[in-house]
C-alpha positions as CSV (number, residue, x, y, z in Angstrom):
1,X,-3.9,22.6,-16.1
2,X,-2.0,20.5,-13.7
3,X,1.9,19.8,-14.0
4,X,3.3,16.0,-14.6
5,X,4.8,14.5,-12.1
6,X,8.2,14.9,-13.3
7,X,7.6,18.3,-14.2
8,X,6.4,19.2,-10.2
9,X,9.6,17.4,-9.1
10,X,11.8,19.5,-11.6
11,X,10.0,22.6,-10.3
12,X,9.8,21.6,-6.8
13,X,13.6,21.3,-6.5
14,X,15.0,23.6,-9.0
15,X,18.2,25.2,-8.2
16,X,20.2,27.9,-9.7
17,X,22.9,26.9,-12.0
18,X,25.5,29.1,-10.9
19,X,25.1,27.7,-7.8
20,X,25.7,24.3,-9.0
21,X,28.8,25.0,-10.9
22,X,30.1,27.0,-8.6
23,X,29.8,24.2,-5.7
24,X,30.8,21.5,-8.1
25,X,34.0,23.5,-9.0
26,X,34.9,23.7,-4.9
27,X,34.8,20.2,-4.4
28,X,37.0,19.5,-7.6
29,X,39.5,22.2,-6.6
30,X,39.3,19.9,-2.9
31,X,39.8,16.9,-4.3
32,X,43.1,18.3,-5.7
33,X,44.1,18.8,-2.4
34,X,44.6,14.8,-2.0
35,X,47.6,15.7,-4.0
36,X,49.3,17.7,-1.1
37,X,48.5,14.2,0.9
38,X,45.6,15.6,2.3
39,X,43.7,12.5,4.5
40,X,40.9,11.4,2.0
41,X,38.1,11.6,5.5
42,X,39.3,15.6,5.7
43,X,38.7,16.2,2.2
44,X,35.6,14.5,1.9
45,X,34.2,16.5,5.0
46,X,35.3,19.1,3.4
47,X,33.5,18.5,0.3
48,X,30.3,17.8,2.6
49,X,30.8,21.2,3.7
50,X,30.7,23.0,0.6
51,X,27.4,21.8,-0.5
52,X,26.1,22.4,3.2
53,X,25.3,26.1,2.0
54,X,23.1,24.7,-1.1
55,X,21.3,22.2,1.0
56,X,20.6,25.4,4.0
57,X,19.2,27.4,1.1
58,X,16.8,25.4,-0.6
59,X,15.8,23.9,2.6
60,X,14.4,27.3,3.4
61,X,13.2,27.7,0.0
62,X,10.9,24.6,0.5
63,X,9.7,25.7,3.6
64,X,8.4,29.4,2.4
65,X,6.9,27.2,-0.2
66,X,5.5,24.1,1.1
67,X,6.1,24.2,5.1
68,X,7.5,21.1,6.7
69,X,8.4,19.3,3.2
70,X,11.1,20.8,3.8
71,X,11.7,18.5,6.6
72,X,11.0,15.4,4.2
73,X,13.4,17.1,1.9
74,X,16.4,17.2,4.6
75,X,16.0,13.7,5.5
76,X,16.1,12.1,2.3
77,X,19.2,14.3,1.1
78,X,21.1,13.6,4.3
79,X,20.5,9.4,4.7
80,X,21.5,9.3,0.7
81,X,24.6,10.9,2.1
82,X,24.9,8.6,4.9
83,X,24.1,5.7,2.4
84,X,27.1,6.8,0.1
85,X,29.3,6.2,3.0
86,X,28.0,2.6,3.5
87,X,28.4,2.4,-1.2
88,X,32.0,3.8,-0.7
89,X,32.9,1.3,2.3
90,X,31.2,-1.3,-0.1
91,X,33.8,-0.5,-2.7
92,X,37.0,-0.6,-0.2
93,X,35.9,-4.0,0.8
94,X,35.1,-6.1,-2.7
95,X,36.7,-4.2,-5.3
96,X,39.6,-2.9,-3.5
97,X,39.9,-5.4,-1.3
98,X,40.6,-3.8,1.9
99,X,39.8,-6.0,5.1
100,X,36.3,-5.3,6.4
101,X,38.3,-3.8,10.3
102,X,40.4,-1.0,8.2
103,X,37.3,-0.1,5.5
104,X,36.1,3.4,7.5
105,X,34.7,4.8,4.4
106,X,35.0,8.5,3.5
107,X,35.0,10.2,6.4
108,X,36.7,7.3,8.8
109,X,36.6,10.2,11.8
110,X,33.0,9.3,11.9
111,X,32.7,5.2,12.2
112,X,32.2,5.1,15.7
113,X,29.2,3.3,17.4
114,X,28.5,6.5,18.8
115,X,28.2,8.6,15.4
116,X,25.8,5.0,14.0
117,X,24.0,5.0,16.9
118,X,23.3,8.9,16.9
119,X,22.7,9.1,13.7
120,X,19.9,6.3,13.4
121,X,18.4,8.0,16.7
122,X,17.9,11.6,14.4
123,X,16.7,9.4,11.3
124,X,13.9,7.5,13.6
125,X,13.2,10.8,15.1
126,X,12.9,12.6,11.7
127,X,10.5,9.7,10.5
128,X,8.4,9.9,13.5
129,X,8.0,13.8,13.2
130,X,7.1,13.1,9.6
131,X,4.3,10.5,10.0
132,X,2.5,13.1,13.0
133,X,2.9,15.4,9.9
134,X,2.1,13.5,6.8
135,X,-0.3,11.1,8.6
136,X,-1.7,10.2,4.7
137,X,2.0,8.9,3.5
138,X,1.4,5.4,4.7
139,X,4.6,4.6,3.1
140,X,6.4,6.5,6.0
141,X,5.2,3.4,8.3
142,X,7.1,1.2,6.3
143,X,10.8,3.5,6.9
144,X,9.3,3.5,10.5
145,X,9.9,-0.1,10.8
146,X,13.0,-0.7,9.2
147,X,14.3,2.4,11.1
148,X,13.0,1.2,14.6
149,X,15.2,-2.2,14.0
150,X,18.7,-0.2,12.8
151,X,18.3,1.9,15.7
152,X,17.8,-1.2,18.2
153,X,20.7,-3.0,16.0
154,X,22.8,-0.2,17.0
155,X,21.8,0.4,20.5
156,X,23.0,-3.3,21.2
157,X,26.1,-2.7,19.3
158,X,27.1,0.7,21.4
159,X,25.9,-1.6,24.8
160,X,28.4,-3.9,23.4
161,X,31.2,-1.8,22.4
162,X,30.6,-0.1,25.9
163,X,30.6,-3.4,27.9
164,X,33.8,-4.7,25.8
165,X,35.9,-2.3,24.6
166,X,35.5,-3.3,21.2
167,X,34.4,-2.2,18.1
168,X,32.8,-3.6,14.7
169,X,31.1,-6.7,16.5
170,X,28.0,-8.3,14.8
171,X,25.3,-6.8,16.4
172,X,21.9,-8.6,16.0
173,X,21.9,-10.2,12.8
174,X,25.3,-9.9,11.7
175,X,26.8,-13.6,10.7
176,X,28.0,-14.3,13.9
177,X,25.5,-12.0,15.8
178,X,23.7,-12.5,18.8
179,X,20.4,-13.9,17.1
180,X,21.0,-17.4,16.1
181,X,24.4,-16.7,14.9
182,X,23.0,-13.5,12.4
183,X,22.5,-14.2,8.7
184,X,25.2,-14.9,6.0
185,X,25.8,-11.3,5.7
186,X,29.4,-9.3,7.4
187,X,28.4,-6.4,9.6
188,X,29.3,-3.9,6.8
189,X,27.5,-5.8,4.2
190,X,23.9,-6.0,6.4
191,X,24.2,-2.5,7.4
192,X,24.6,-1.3,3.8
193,X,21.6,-3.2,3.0
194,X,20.0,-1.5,6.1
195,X,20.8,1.5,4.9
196,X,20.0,1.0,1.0
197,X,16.3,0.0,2.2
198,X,16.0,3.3,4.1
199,X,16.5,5.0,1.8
200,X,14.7,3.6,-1.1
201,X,11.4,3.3,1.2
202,X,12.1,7.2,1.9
203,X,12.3,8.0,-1.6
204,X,9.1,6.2,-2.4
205,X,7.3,7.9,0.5
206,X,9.2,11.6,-0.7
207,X,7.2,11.2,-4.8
208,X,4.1,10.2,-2.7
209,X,4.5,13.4,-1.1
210,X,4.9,15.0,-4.0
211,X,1.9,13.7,-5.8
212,X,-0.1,14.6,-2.7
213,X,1.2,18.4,-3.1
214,X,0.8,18.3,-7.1
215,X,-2.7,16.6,-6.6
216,X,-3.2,19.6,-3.6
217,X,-2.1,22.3,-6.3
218,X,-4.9,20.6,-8.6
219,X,-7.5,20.9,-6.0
220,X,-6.6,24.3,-5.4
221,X,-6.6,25.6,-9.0
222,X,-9.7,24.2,-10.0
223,X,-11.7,25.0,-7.2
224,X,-10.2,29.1,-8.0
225,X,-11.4,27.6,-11.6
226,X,-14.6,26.8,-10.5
227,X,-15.4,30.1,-8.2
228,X,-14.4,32.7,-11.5
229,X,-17.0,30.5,-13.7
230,X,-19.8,31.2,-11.3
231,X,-18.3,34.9,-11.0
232,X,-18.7,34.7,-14.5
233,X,-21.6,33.5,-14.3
234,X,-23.3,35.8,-12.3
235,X,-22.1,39.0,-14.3
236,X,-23.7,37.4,-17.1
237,X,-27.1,37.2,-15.9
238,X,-26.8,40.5,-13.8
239,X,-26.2,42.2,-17.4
């Protein structure tokens, strides 16, 4: 009998509890250290880190198991990191209420248009290696487009930031950006939604994935299903 659906994703991505608790207690015991006035970008990388170990080992569980999912696996878990960058800068800006030029996010090392621009390049490369993969997820095409545009958003914007000096500009589509004066949207505020659409077309395309494996696993089990009946079978009327 086949699993659910939610039951395959349980399985698919269970993890140790002691792993868990123990990784959860590391970052609690580092956000302490913002009481020794530790810089909130340090501490969150650090925090980034300490789950890096987790992510390492059931990245190779997956592949042992299921080959390049694992792949699919890593790029969802690491652009829902990215995106909680773009939810925490969200926060700084309209409920905190720090100006749009000083809201860095967590780890304010890394908002550079280099880091953007790198970083969209590995996600439309990761997406492209998937669909030559997963040629059947057809929801992949759909993070293939939205991807393509963020990475040609922030190509212009490193060209830009290159030519001028400067920083944070509008881009494409930014209010006040080169394509008929962007839509009503700030930078920060477009690029979250960039981000938030990545990401939810990713995790649509990752449970089609799934129910392709779980509806592989089916295939499999009947056929093995089908082969001891006729075993069966075949005793019988030997006998």
């Amino acid at each position: 009998m086949s699993q659910s659906l939610p039951k395959t994703i349980l399985t698919i991505h269970r993890i140790p509890v002691v792993s868990i608790i123990i990784t959860c207690l590391l970052s609690l015991g580092m956000i302490s250290t913002l009481l020794l006035s530790w810089t909130m970008w340090l501490v969150a990388l650090l925090i980034a880190l300490a789950w890096l170990p987790m992510l390492v080992i059931k990245t190779a569980s997956l592949y042992r198991k299921y080959r390049w999912f694992a792949l699919f696996f890593v790029l969802v878990v690491t652009q829902g990191a990215h995106l909680l960058e773009h939810v925490f800068q969200m926060i700084q800006i309209h409920i905190l209420g720090i100006p749009a030029a000083l809201a860095n996010g967590l780890i304010s090392i890394l908002n550079t248009e280099v880091t953007h621009f790198v970083w969209n390049i590995w996600v439309l490369a990761l997406t492209v290696t998937l669909i030559f993969l997963f040629p059947r997820n057809h929801w992949l095409k759909a993070v293939l487009v939205v991807s393509i545009w963020h990475t040609i958003e922030h190509t212009y914007l490193l060209y830009e930031a290159l030519k001028t000096g400067i920083s944070g500009l509008p881009g494409l589509l930014g209010h006040g950006g080169l394509i008929g004066g962007g839509l009503p949207l700030s930078r920060p505020d477009l690029h979250f939604f960039y981000n938030f659409i990545e990401e939810a077309l990713l995790l649509v395309a990752y449970l089609v994935q799934i129910q392709q494996i779980r509806a592989g696993q089916h295939a499999l089990a009947s056929s093995a299903q089908e082969r001891a009946t006729v075993a069966g079978s075949r005793t019988s009327i030997a006998s």
